[in-house]
C-alpha positions, 0 to 999 in steps of 0.5 A: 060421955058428955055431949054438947048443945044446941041453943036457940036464939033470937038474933038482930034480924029477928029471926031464929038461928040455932048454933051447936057447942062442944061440951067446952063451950066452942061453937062448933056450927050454926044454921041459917036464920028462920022467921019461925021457931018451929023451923029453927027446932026443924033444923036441929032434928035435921042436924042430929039426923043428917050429921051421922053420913060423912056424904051429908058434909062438904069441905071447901078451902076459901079463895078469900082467905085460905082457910078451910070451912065445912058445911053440913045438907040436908040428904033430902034437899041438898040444903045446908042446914050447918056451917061450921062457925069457924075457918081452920088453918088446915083441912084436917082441922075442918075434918075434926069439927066435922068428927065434933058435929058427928060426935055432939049433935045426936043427943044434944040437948036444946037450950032455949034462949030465947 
């Protein structure tokens, strides 16, 4: 079965971001931003860890433009170290990035693009 990714890069505010994609490609979800990248390889440990307990997600709809979004914490701290790239029309649809996060993060490689 084929997996996802996870890709470093180096964003506009130079810091570390990473952001998990399908096998198709789609960016599933992307962390905060971090001054090392140490930390931002530290979050990925956590993502593959953390996104395999449906408690570590939260589904939450948007009082700004009705769509729903899930983000993924860390069981250690509570800190949310995933936020899913994209709103959905339905909560069902933020149901299937979680299943997708679920699925891809755990044996995802990591493309270094910085």
């Amino acid at each position: 079965m084929s997996n996802g990714k996870f890709e470093i890069y180096k964003g506009n505010d130079n810091q570390y971001w990473f952001r998990l994609k399908a096998v198709n490609g789609e960016n599933i979800g992307k962390s905060e931003g971090y001054v090392a990248k140490q930390s931002a390889e530290n979050g990925i440990e956590s993502v593959r860890k953390n996104s395999q307990s449906l408690n570590n997600f939260t589904i939450k709809q948007s009082d700004r433009d009705n769509q729903w979004y899930f983000n993924l914490k860390s069981a250690d701290n509570g800190q949310v170290i995933l936020t899913g790239s994209e709103g959905y029309a339905s909560k069902q649809g933020a149901e299937i990035g979680i299943e997708s996060v679920k699925t891809n993060a755990p044996n995802a490689p990591v493309d270094d693009l910085t």
